[in-house]
C-alpha positions as a Python dict, from the first residue, in 0.01 Angstrom:
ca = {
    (1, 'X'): (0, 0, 0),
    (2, 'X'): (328, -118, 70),
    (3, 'X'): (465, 173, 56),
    (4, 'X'): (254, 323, 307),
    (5, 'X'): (349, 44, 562),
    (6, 'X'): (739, 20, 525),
    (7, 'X'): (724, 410, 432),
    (8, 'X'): (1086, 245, 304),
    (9, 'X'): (1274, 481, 19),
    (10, 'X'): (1375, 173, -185),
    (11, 'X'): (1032, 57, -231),
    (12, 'X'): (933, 380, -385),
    (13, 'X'): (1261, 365, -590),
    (14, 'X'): (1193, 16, -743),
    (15, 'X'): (831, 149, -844),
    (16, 'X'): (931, 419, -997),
    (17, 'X'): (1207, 231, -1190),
    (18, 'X'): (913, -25, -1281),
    (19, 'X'): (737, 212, -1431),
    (20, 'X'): (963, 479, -1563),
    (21, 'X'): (1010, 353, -1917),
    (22, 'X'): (665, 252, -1953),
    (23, 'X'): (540, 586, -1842),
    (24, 'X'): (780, 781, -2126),
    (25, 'X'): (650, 543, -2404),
    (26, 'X'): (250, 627, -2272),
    (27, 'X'): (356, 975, -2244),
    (28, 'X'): (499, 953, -2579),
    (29, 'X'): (206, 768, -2742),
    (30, 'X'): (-76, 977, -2611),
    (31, 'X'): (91, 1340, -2566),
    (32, 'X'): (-39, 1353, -2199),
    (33, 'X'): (75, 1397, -1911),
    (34, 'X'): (127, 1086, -1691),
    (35, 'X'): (106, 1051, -1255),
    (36, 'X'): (253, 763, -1074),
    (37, 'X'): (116, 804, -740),
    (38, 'X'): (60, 649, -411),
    (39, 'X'): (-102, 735, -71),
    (40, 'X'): (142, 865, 155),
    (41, 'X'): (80, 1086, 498),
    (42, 'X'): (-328, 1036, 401),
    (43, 'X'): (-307, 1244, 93),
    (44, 'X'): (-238, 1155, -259),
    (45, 'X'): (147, 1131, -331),
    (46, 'X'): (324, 1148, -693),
    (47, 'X'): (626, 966, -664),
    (48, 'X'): (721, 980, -1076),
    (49, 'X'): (588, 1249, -1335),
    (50, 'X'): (628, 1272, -1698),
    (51, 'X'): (518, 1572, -1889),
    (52, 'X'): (372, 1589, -2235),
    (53, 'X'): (476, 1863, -2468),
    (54, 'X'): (70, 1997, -2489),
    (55, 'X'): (38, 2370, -2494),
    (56, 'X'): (-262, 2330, -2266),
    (57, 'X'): (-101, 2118, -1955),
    (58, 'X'): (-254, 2054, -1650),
    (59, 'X'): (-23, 2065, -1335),
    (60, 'X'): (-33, 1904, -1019),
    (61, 'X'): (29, 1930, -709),
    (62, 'X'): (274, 1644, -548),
    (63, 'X'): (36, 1625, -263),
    (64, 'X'): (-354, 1642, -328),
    (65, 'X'): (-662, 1526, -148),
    (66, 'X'): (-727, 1211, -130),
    (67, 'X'): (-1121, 1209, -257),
    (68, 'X'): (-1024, 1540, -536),
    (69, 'X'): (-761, 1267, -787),
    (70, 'X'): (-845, 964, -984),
    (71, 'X'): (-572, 827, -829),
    (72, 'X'): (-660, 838, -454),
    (73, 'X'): (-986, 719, -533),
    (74, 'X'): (-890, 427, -714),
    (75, 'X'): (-607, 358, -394),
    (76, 'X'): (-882, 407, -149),
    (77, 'X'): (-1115, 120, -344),
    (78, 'X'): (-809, -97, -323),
    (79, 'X'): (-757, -63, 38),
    (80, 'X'): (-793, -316, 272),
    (81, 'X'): (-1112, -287, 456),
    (82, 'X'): (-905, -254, 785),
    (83, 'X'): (-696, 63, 609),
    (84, 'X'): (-999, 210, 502),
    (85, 'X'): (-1183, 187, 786),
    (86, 'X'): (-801, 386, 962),
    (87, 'X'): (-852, 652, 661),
    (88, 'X'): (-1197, 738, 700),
    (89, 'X'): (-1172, 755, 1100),
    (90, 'X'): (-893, 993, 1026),
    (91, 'X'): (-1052, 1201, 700),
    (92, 'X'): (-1417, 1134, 736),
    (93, 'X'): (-1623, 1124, 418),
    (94, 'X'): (-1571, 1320, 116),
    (95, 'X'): (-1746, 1650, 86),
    (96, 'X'): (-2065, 1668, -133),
    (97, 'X'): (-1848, 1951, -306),
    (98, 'X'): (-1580, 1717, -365),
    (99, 'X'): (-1707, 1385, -446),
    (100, 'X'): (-2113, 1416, -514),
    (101, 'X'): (-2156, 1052, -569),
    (102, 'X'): (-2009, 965, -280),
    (103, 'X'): (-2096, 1221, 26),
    (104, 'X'): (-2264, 919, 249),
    (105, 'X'): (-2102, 621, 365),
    (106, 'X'): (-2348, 380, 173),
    (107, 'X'): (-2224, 596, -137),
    (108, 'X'): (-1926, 534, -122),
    (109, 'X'): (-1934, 205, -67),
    (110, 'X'): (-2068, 231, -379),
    (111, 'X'): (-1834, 425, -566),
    (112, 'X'): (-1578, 237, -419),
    (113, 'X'): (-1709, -133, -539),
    (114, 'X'): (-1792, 81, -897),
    (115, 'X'): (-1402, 145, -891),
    (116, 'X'): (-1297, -204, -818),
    (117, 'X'): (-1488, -390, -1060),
    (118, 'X'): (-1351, -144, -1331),
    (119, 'X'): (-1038, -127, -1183),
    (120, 'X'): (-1066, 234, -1309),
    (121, 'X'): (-1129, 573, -1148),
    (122, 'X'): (-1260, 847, -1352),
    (123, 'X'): (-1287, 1202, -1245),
    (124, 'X'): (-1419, 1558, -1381),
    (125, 'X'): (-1284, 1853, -1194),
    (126, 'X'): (-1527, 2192, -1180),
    (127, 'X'): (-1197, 2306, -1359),
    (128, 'X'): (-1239, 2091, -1637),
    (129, 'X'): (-980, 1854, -1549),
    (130, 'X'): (-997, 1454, -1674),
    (131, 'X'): (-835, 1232, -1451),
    (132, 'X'): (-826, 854, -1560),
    (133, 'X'): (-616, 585, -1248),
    (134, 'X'): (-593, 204, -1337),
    (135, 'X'): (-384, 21, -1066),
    (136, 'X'): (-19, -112, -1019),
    (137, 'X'): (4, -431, -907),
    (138, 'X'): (254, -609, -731),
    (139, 'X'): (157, -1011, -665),
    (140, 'X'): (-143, -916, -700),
    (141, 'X'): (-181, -649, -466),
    (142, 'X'): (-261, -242, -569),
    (143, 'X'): (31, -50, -429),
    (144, 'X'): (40, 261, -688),
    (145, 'X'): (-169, 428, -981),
    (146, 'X'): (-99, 507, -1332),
    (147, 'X'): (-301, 770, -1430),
    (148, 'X'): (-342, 1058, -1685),
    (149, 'X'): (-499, 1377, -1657),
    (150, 'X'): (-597, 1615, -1967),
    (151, 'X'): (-823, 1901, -2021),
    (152, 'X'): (-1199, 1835, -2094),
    (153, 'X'): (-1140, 1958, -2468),
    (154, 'X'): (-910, 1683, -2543),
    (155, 'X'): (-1091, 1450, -2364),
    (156, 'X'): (-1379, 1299, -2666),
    (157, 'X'): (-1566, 977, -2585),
    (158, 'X'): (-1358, 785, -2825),
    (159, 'X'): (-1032, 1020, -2685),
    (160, 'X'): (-1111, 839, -2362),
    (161, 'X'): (-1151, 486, -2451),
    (162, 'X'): (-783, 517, -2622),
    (163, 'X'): (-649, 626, -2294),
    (164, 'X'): (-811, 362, -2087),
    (165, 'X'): (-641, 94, -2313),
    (166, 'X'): (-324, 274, -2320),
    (167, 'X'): (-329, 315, -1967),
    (168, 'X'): (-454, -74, -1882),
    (169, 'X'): (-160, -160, -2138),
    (170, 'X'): (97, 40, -1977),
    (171, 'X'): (-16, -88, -1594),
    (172, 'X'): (-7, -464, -1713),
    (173, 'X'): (374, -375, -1831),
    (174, 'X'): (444, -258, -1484),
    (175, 'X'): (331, -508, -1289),
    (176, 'X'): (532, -788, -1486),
    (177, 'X'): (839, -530, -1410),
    (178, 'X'): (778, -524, -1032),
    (179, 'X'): (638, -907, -1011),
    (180, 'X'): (1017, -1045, -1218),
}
């Protein structure tokens, strides 16, 4: 969250440098696409992107709703109580549509504390889509995601449990980067 306060170039510069390498070799291991992202302008913000070679790809946009990614869930759980409070004045809730389990504000409290004692955000798009978000940490405090996103068909029980650990292995790189 960081970020979001200085809104400083640099900042976003050193993340992404962080993570770059780290994001090519989880890329490389699990053939998926990988999303660096942040929360910037009160939407979901990729600020580094590496593609797999999959036929089947899923795209994204740079900017997405907050409540529709993995990743701007698991930035909103992270969030001081004080910037969530700011972001929910300004967004409201999620819709039903968008985020079932979370459509009331005792829900997504829920959710929210769900997310945090994971420190993992799963979603499953209408379209299919698999997002998975663990968090980047920077002495100790969540200021990005790493997070993968693959078709349902690729996406097996034991499919997913590989790209948790390869995503919590990958984050816990990154963080050493940005806290050296």
């Amino acid at each position: 969250m960081a970020y979001n306060l200085t809104n400083n170039l640099s900042y976003s510069q050193n993340l992404v440098l962080a993570a770059k390498e780290e994001m090519e070799k989880l890329t490389a291991e699990l053939n998926e696409t990988s999303i660096l992202g942040i929360i910037r302008n009160q939407k979901r913000f990729i600020v580094h992107l590496v593609n797999s070679d999959q036929d089947l790809q899923v795209r994204s946009r740079s900017e997405r709703n907050v409540y529709e990614t993995a990743t701007g869930r698991l930035l909103l759980a992270f969030m001081s109580d004080k910037e969530r409070d700011s972001f929910l004045q300004s967004n409201g809730l999620p819709s039903e549509e968008t985020w079932p389990e979370a459509a009331t504000p005792a829900d997504l409290d829920t959710a929210l504390a769900k997310i945090r004692t994971h420190s993992l955000a799963i979603t499953h798009s209408k379209t299919h889509i698999i997002g998975l978000a663990v968090p980047i940490r920077k002495s100790g405090l969540v200021v990005a995601s790493l997070s993968v996103f693959l078709p349902e068909i690729r996406c097996s029980a034991s499919r997913q449990k590989e790209i948790v650990l390869a995503l919590q292995q990958a984050a816990q790189v990154i963080n050493e980067r940005l806290d050296a």
